[in-house]
C-alpha positions as CSV (number, residue, x, y, z in Angstrom):
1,X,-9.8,-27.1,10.8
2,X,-13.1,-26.7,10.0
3,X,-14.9,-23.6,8.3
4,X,-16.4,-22.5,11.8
5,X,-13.5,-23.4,13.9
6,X,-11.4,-20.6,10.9
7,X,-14.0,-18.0,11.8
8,X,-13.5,-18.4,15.0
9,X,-9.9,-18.2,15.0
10,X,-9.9,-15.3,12.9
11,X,-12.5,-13.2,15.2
12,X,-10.3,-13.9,18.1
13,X,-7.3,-12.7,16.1
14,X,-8.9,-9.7,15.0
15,X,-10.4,-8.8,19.0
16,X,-7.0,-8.9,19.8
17,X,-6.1,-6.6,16.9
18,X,-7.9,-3.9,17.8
19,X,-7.2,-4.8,21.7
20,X,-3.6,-4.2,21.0
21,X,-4.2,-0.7,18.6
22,X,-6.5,0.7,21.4
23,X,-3.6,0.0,24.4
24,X,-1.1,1.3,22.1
25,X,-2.5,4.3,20.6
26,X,-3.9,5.3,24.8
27,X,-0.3,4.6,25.9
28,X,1.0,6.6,23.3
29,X,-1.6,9.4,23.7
30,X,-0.6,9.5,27.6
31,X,3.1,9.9,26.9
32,X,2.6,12.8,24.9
33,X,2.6,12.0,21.5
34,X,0.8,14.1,18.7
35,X,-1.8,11.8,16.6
36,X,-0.4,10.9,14.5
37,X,2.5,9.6,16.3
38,X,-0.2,7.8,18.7
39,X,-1.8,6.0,15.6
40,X,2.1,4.5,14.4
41,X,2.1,3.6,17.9
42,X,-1.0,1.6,17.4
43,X,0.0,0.3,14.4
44,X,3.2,-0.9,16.2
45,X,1.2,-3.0,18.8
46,X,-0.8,-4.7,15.9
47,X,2.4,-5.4,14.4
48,X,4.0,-7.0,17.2
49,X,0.9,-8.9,18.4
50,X,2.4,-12.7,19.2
51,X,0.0,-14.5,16.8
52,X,0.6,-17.3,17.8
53,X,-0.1,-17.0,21.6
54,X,-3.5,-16.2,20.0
55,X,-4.1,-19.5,18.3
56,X,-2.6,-21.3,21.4
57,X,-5.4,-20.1,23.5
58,X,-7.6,-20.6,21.1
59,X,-6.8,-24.3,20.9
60,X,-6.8,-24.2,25.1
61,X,-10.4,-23.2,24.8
62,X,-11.3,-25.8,22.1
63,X,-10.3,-28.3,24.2
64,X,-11.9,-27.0,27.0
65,X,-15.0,-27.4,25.1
């Protein structure tokens, strides 16, 4: 893998990141919970974020390329 195709990878990774702390922390934040619980919420979608969903798709779109 080269140094590009690692940037890449990693800026797709961390889109999907945040992607995942911003649906958790809204779902949270419509159920109810305070902050704080909302942000642990967050955290909990990052956490649980299938990785490696993320680096099949981005080897879909490499050879799509």
């Amino acid at each position: 893998m080269s140094e590009t195709e690692k940037l890449e990878l990693a800026e797709r990774i961390r889109k999907e990141c945040i992607k995942a702390a911003r649906e958790g922390f809204r779902d949270a934040s419509m159920s109810g919970l305070c902050a704080e619980g909302a942000m642990e919420a967050a955290i909990s979608a990052i956490q649980n974020l299938d990785l490696e969903t993320c680096i099949d798709e981005a080897d879909t779109d490499e050879d799509s390329d």
